[in-house]
C-alpha positions as CSV (number, residue, x, y, z in Angstrom):
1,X,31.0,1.1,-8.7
2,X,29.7,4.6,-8.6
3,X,31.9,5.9,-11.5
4,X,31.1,3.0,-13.4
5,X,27.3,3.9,-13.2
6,X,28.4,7.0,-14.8
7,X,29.8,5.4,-17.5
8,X,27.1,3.2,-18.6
9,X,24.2,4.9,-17.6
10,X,21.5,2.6,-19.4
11,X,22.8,-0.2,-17.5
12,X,22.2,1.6,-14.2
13,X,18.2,2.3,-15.4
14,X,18.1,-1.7,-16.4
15,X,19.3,-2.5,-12.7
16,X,17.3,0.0,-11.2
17,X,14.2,-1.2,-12.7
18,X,14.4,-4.5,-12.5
19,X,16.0,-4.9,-8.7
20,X,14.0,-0.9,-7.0
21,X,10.7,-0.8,-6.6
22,X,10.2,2.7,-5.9
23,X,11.9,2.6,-9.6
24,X,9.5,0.0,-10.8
25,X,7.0,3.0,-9.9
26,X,8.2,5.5,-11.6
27,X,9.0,3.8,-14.4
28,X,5.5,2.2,-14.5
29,X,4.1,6.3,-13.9
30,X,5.6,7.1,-16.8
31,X,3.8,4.6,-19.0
32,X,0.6,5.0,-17.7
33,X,1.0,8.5,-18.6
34,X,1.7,7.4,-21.8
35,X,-1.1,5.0,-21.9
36,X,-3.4,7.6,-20.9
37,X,-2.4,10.2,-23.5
38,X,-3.1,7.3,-26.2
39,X,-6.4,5.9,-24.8
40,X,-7.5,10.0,-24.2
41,X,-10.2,11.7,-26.3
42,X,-7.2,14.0,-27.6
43,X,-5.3,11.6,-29.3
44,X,-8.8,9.9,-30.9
45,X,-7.2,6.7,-32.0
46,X,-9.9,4.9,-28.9
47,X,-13.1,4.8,-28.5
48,X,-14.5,6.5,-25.3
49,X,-16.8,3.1,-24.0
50,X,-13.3,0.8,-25.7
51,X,-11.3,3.0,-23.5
52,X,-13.1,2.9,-19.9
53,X,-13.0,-1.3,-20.7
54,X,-9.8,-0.9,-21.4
55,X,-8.9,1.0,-18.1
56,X,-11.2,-0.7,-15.6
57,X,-9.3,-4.0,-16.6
58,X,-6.2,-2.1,-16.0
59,X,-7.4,-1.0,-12.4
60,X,-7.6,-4.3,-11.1
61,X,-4.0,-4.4,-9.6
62,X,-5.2,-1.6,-8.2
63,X,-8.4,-2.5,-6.7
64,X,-6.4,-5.8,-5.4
65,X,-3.6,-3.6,-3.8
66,X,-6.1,-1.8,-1.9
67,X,-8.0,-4.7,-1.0
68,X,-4.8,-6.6,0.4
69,X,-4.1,-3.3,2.6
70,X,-7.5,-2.8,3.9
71,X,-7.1,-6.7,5.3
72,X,-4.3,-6.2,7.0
73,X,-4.4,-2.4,8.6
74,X,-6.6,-3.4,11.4
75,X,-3.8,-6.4,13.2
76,X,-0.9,-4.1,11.8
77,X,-1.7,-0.9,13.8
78,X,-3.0,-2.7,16.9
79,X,0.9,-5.2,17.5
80,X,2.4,-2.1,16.2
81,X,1.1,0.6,18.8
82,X,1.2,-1.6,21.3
83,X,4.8,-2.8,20.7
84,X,6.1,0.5,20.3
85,X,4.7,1.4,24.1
86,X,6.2,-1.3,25.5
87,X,9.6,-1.0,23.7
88,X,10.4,1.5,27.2
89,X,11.0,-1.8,29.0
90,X,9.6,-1.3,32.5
91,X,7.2,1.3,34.3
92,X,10.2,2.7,36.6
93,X,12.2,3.8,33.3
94,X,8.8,5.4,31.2
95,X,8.2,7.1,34.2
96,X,12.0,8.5,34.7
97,X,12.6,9.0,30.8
98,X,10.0,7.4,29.1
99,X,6.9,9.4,30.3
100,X,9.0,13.0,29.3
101,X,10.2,11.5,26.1
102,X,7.0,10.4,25.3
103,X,5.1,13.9,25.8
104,X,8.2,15.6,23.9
105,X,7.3,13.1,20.8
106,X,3.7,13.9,21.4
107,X,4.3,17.6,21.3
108,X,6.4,17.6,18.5
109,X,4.4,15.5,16.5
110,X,1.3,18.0,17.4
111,X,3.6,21.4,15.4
112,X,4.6,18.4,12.5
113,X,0.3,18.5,12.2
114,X,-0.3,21.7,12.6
115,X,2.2,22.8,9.9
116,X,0.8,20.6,7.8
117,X,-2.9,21.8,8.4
118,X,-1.6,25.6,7.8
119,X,0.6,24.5,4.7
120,X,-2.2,22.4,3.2
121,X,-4.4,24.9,3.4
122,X,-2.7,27.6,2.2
123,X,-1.5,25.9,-1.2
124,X,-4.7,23.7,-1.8
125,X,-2.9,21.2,-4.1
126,X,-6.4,19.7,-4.4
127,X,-7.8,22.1,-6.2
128,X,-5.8,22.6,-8.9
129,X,-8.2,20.5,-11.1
130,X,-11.6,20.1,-11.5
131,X,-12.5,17.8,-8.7
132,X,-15.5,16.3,-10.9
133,X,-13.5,14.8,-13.3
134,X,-10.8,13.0,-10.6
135,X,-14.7,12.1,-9.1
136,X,-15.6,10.4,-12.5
137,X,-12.3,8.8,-13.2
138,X,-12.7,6.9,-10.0
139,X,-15.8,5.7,-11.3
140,X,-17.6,7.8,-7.8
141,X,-18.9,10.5,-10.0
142,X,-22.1,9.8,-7.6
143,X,-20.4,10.2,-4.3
144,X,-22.2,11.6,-1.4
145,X,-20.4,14.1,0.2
146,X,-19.3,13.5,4.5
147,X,-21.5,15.9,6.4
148,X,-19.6,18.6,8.0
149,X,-20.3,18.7,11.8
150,X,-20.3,22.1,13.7
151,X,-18.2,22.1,16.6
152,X,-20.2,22.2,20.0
153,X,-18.8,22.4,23.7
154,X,-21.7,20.7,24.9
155,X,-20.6,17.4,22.5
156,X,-17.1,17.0,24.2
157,X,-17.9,15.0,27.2
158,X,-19.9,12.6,24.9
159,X,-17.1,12.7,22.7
160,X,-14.3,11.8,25.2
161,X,-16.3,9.1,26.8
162,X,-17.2,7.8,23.3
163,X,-13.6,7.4,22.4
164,X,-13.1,4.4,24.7
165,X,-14.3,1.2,23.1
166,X,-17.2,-0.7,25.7
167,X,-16.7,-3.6,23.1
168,X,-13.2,-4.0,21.5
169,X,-14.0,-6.9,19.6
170,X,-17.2,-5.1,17.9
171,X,-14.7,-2.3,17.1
172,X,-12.5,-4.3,15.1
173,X,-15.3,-6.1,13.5
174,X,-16.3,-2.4,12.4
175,X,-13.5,-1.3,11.4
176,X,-13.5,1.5,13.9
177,X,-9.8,2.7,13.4
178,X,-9.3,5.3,16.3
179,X,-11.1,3.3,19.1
180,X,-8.8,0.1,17.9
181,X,-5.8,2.7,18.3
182,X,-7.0,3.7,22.1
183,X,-7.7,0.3,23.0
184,X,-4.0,-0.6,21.9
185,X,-3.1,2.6,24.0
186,X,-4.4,1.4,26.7
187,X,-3.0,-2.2,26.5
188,X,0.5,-1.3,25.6
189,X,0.4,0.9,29.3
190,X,-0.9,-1.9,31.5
191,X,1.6,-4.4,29.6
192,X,4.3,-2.3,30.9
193,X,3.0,-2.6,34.5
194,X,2.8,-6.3,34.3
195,X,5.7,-8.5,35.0
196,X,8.2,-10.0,32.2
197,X,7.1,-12.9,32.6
198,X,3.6,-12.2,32.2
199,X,3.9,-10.2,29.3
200,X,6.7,-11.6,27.2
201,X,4.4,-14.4,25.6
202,X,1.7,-11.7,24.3
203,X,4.7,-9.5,22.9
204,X,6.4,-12.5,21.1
205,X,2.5,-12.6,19.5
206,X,2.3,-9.2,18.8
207,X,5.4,-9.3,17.3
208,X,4.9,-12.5,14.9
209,X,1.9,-10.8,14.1
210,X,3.1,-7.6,12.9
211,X,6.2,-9.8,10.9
212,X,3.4,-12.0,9.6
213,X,1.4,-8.2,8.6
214,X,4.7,-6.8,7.1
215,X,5.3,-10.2,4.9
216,X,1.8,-9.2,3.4
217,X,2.5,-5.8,2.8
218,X,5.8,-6.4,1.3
219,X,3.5,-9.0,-1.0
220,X,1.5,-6.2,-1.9
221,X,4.2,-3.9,-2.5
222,X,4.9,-5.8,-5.5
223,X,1.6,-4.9,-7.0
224,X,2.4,-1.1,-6.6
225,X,3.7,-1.0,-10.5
226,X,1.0,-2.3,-11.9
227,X,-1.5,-0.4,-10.0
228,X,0.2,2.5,-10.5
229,X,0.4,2.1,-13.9
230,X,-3.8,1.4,-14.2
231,X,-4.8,4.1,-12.0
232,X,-2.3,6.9,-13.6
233,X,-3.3,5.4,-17.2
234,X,-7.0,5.5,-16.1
235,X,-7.1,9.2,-14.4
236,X,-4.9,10.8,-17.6
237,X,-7.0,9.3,-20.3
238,X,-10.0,11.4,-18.4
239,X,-8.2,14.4,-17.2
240,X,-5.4,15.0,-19.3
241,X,-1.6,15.4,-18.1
242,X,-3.1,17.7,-15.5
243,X,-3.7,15.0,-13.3
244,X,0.6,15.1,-13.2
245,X,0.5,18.7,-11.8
246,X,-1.5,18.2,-9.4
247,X,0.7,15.6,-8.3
248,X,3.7,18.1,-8.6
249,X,1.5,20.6,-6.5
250,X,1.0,17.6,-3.7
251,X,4.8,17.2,-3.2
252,X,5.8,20.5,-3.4
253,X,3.7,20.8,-0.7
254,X,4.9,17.8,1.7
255,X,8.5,19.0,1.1
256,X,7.7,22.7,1.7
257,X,5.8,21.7,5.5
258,X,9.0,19.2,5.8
259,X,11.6,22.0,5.5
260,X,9.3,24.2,8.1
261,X,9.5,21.0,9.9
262,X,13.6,20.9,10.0
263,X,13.4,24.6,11.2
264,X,11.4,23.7,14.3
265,X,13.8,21.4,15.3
266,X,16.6,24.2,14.5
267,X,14.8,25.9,16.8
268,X,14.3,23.6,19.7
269,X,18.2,22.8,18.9
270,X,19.0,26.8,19.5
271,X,16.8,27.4,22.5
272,X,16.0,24.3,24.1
273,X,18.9,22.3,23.9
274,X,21.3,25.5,23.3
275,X,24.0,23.7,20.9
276,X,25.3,25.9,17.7
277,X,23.0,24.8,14.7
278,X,25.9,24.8,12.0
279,X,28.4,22.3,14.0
280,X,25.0,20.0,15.4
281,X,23.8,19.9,11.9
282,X,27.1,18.7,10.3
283,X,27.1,16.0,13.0
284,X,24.1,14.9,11.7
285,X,24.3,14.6,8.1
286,X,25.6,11.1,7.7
287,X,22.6,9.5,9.7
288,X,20.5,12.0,7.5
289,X,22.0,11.2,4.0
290,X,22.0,7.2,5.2
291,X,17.7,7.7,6.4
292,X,17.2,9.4,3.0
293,X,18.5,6.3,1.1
294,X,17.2,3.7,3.2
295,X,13.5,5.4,4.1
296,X,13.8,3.4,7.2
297,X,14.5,4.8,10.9
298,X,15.3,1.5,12.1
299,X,18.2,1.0,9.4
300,X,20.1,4.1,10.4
301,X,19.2,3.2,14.0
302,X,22.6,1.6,14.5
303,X,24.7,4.8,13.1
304,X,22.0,7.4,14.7
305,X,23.3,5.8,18.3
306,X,26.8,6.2,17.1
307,X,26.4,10.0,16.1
308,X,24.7,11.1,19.3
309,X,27.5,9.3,21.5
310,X,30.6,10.1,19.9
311,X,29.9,13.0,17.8
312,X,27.3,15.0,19.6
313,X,28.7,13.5,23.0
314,X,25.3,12.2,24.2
315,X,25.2,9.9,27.4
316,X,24.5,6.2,26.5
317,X,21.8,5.9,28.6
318,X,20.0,9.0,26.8
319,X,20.8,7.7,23.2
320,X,20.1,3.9,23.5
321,X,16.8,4.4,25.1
322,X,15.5,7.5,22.9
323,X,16.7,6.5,19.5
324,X,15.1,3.3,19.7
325,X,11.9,4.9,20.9
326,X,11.4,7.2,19.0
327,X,12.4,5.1,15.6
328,X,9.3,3.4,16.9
329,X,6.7,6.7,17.8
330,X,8.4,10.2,16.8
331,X,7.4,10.0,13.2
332,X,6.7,13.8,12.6
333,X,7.6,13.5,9.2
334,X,4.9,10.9,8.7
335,X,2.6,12.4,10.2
336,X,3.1,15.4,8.3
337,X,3.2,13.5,5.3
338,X,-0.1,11.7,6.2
339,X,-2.2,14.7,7.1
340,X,-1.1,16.9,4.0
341,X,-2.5,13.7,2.3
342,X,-5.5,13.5,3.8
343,X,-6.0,17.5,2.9
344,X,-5.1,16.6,-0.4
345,X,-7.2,14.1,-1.3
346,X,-10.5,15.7,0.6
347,X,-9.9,18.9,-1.5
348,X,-9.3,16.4,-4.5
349,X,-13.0,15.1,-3.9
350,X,-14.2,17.8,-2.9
351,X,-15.0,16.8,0.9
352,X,-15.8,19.4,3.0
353,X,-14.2,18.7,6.8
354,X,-15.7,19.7,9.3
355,X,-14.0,20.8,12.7
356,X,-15.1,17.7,14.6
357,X,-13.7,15.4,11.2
358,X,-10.6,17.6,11.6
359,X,-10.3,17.0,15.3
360,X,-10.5,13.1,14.7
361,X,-8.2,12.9,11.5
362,X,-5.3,14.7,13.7
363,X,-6.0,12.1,16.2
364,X,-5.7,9.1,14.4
365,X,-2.7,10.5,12.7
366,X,-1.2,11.2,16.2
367,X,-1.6,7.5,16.9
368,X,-1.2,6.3,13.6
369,X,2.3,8.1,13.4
370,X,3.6,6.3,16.8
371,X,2.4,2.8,15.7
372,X,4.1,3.0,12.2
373,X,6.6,0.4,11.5
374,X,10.1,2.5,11.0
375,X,9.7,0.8,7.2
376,X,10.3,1.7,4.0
377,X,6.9,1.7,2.3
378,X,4.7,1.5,5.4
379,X,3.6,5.2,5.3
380,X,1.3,4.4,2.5
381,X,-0.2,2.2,4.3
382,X,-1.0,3.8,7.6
383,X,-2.1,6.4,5.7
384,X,-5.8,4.4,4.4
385,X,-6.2,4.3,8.5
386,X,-6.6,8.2,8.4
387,X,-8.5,8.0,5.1
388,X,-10.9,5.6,6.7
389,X,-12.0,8.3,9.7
390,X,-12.1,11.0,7.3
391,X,-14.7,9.6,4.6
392,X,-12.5,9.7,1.8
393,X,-12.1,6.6,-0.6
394,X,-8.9,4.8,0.3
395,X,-8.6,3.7,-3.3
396,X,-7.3,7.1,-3.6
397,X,-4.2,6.1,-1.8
398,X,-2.8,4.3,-4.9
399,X,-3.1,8.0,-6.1
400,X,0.0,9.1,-4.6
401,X,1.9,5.4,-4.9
402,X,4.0,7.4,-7.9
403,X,5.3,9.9,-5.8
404,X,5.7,8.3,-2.4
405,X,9.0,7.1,-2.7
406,X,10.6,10.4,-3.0
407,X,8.2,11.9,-0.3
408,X,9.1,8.5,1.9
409,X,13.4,9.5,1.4
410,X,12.5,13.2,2.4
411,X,10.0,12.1,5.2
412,X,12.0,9.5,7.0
413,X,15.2,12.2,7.2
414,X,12.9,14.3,9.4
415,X,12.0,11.6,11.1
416,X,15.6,10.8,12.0
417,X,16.9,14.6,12.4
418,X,13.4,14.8,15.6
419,X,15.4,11.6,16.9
420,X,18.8,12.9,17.3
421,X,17.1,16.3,18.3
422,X,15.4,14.6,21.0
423,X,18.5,12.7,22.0
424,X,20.1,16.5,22.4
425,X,17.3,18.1,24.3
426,X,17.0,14.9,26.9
427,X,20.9,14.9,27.6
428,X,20.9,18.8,28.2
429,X,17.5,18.2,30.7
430,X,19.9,15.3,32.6
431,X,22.7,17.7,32.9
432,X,20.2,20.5,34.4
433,X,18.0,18.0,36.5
434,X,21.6,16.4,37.7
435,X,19.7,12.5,37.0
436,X,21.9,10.0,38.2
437,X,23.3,7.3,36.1
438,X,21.8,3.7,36.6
């Protein structure tokens, strides 16, 4: 089948467009782009009033996309986190496993953000267009920008206090994204401590919920084309195929803080696990190369077990509780996707963030990142959670829909690569701490 796709490579594209969506996308990029060049003040054959009509009818997919997301974010994130703490199965194994897998994920996911800030930062993809007319062709020209708060000692104890929801149910009404994620926190912990019995009703729940979430999103996926095609067709037609670099400039960027990424875990592989890089990175590639086609963790999950036990010569009881754990909460290639994003799109609108915004944004992405569904597609769609605390228009998140798929292959292979690293440095701290098998 592959050589015949060599052979007849138009029927390949037919197949691929009709049956991929993340070729759908593309494909649907490329003739907004076209779209855009047509209904743009260079070509002259439109009107400038005939063309904004033109594209604000062609935004609705667009508009609807976002709309369906926003409706489903807040139930999503809430079964997800909360699903994804209990997946350690009892208080006795968090606390003998769980509890030092759980600050390794956290840690590593804390360098996956802080690369991202530095990298970010130091490329400013956002600014390599005029801000004002991105601004205009989201129809926000008018936009008031989020006032930058100074960082004060004396506001931290109000801070951490304030982070704990007195009303839960007035926080979801609100829309209050990183107190819903504590108060899931904080669920998902006490659910552990309860019996089976107790808690196995509310996780069947949580779990219908989040299939009955996922149903939606995979409803709204299918509008992804279309509102690709509007929004690219509406942003050229204003800025010209400059809007296409700075897209190039965004992903150049989320790969670059990827690979710096993969050499942290070379690192931790070296010095904290002490295996050879060359022979532990060979072992990996086929769970790699199968993440990067699939964009879901919990695909290779079967075949990431099966490399850690018989080719890295990990201990069953490291591998079948870590890999399925972390599938669930060690996304740092999400959540270095997602704040890159965020950067990307505040230096897009020109939003200036404060230390206090910054603080809250790497928050939510912390907890974002270990409540997103191991999915493809789902990254797109925790990211409007971040977007929400930082003041930037989640409308712009159909933005980057024309690029995600790619960023979504190279993003979920880090993902898996911190799992299997993981597995590695919990099976070398069993042979120091001599653990006994169960």
């Amino acid at each position: 089948m592959a050589i015949k796709s060599f052979n007849y490579p138009i029927p390949q594209i037919t197949y691929l467009v009709k049956k991929k969506l993340w070729a759908q996308v593309l494909f649907a990029l490329f003739l907004g782009l076209i779209a855009g060049i047509i209904l743009g003040p260079e070509m002259g054959l439109v009107e400038k009033n005939t063309a904004e009509l033109i594209t604000d009818w062609l935004s609705i997919p667009a508009n609807l996309f976002l709309k369906i997301i926003q409706m489903i974010i807040i139930p999503l994130i809430f079964a997800s986190i909360i699903r994804g703490i209990t997946s350690s199965g009892s208080m006795e194994q968090l606390q003998k496993l769980g509890l030092g897998a759980s600050v390794y994920f956290v840690l590593t996911t804390i360098i996956a953000l802080t690369i991202g800030i530095l990298i970010v930062s130091a490329i400013e993809p956002g600014n390599f267009i005029d801000s004002s007319l991105i601004r205009e062709s989201f129809g926000i020209e008018d936009m008031e920008p989020v006032e930058k708060t100074e960082f004060n000692i004396h506001d931290i104890p109000q801070s951490i206090v304030g982070l704990i929801p007195s009303n839960p149910l007035s926080s979801f009404m609100s829309g209050e994204m990183l107190s819903i994620i504590i108060f899931a926190l904080i669920v998902g912990v006490s659910m552990i401590a309860l019996p089976k019995k107790s808690s196995q009703p509310i996780l069947d729940l949580l779990e219908s919920i989040q299939k009955l979430t996922m149903k939606v999103v995979s409803w709204a996926m299918r509008l992804a084309p279309f509102a690709a095609f509007g929004l690219i067709a509406g942003i050229t037609s204003k800025v010209g195929l400059s809007a296409l670099a700075v897209l190039g400039a965004y992903m150049t960027t989320v790969v670059i803080g990827l690979f710096i990424m993969i050499l942290a875990y070379m690192l931790i592989i070296k010095f904290v696990a002490k295996r050879p890089l060359s022979t532990t990175f060979a072992m990996m590639k086929d769970a790699q190369l199968l993440a990067f086609s699939t964009s879901s963790s919990a695909a290779v999950m079967p075949l990431s077990i099966k490399t850690a036990e018989e080719k890295m010569k990990v201990k069953p009881k490291v591998s079948q509780f870590i890999i399925p754990l972390g599938a669930t909460i060690n996304m740092d290639g999400t959540a270095l996707y997602q704040i890159v994003a965020v950067f990307f799109l505040a230096q897009l609108f020109s939003i200036d963030l404060g230390f206090t915004t910054i603080l809250l944004i790497t928050l939510t992405a912390l907890a974002a990142s270990i409540g997103a569904p191991s999915a493809p597609g789902t990254g797109i769609v925790i990211l409007s959670t971040i977007l929400i605390t930082a003041g930037i228009p989640p409308v712009a998140v159909v933005l980057l829909l024309g690029v995600d798929r790619i960023l979504d292959m190279t993003r979920t292979m880090v993902n898996v690569t911190g799992d299997l690293t993981a597995c590695l440095v919990f099976d070398k701290r069993i042979n120091t701490d001599n653990i006994p098998e169960d």
